[in-house]
C-alpha positions in Angstrom: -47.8 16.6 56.2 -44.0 17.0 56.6 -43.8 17.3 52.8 -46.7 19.7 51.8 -45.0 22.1 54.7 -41.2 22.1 54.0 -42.3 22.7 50.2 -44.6 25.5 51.2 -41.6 27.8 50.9 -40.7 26.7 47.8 -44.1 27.4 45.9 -45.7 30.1 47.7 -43.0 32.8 46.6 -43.0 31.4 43.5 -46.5 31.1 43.0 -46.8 34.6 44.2 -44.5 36.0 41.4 -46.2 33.9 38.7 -49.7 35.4 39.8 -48.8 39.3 40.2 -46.6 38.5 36.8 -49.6 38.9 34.8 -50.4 42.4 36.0 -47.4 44.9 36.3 -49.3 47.7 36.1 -51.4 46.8 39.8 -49.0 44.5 41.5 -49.5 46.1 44.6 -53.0 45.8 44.6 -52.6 42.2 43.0 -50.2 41.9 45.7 -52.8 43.1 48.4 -56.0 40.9 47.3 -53.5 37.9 47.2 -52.6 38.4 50.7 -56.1 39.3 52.0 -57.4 35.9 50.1 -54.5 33.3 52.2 -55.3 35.3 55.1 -58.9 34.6 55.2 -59.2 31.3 54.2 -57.0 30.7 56.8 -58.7 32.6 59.7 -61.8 30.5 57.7 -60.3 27.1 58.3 -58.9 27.5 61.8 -61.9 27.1 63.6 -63.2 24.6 61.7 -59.8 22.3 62.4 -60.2 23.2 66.2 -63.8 22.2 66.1 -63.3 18.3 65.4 -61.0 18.7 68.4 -56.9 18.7 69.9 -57.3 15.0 70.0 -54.9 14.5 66.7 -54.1 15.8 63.6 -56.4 14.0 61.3 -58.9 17.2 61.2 -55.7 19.2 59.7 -54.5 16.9 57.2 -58.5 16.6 55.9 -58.7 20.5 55.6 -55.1 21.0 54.0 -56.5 17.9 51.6 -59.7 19.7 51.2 -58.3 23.4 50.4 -55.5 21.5 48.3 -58.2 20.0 45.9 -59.9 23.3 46.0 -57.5 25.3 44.5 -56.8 22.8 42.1 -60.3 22.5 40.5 -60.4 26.4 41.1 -57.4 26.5 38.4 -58.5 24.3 35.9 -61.8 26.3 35.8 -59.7 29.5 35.5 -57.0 28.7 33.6 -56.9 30.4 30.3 -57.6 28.7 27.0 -54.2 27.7 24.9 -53.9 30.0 21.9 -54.3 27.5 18.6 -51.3 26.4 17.3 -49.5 28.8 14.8 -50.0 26.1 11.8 -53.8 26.2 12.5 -54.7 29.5 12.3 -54.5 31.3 8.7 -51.4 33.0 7.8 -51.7 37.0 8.4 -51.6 38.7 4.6 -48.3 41.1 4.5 -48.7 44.4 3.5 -47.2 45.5 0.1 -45.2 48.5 1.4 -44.4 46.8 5.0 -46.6 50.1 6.2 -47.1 49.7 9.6 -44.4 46.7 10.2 -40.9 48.7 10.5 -40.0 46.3 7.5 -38.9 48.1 4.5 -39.3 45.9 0.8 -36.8 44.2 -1.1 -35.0 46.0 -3.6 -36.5 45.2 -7.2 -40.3 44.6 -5.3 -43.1 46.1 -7.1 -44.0 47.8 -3.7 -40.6 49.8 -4.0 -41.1 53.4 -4.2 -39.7 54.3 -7.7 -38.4 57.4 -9.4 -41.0 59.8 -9.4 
């Protein structure tokens, strides 16, 4: 139990920053549901420790266990698909002219603009 706590302030901030990375444009509100979530689940799980009783700490160590596993399975099921691999997919076709790319042809390319 030492462990999972002294690490705790290690990967929470981290974790944090990795999670409100993917949204700029709301982090505060990103920010906010995060916070609403740990505090929840927390006032959730309290009571449910203190019911098995202040005998020992066996009832914590299940829960943290339990939530552990949780969010584990909860991020496989949500974790986003891996793009395919660049040599799978197609090659995009280039335009003749570059239009569109900021990429200007070649000198001596058939798409160069000649004397009109």
């Amino acid at each position: 139990m030492f462990v999972v706590l002294s690490s705790n302030g290690f990967i929470a901030p981290n974790a944090m920053a990795l999670a409100l990375n993917d949204f700029p444009h709301a982090a505060g509100s990103a920010s906010a549901l995060l916070g609403v979530l740990q505090f929840s689940i927390g006032a959730a799980a309290a009571p449910l420790v203190g019911l098995a009783g202040p005998h020992n700490d066996l009832p914590m160590g299940i829960a943290m266990a339990f939530f552990g596993v949780s969010a584990l399975i909860v991020r496989a099921l949500l974790a986003r698909r891996p793009s395919p691999q660049p040599g799978l997919s197609p090659p995009a076709l280039p335009t003749p002219s570059g239009a569109g790319t900021g990429q200007v042809p070649p000198p001596g390319c058939a798409a160069q603009p000649g004397p009109a």
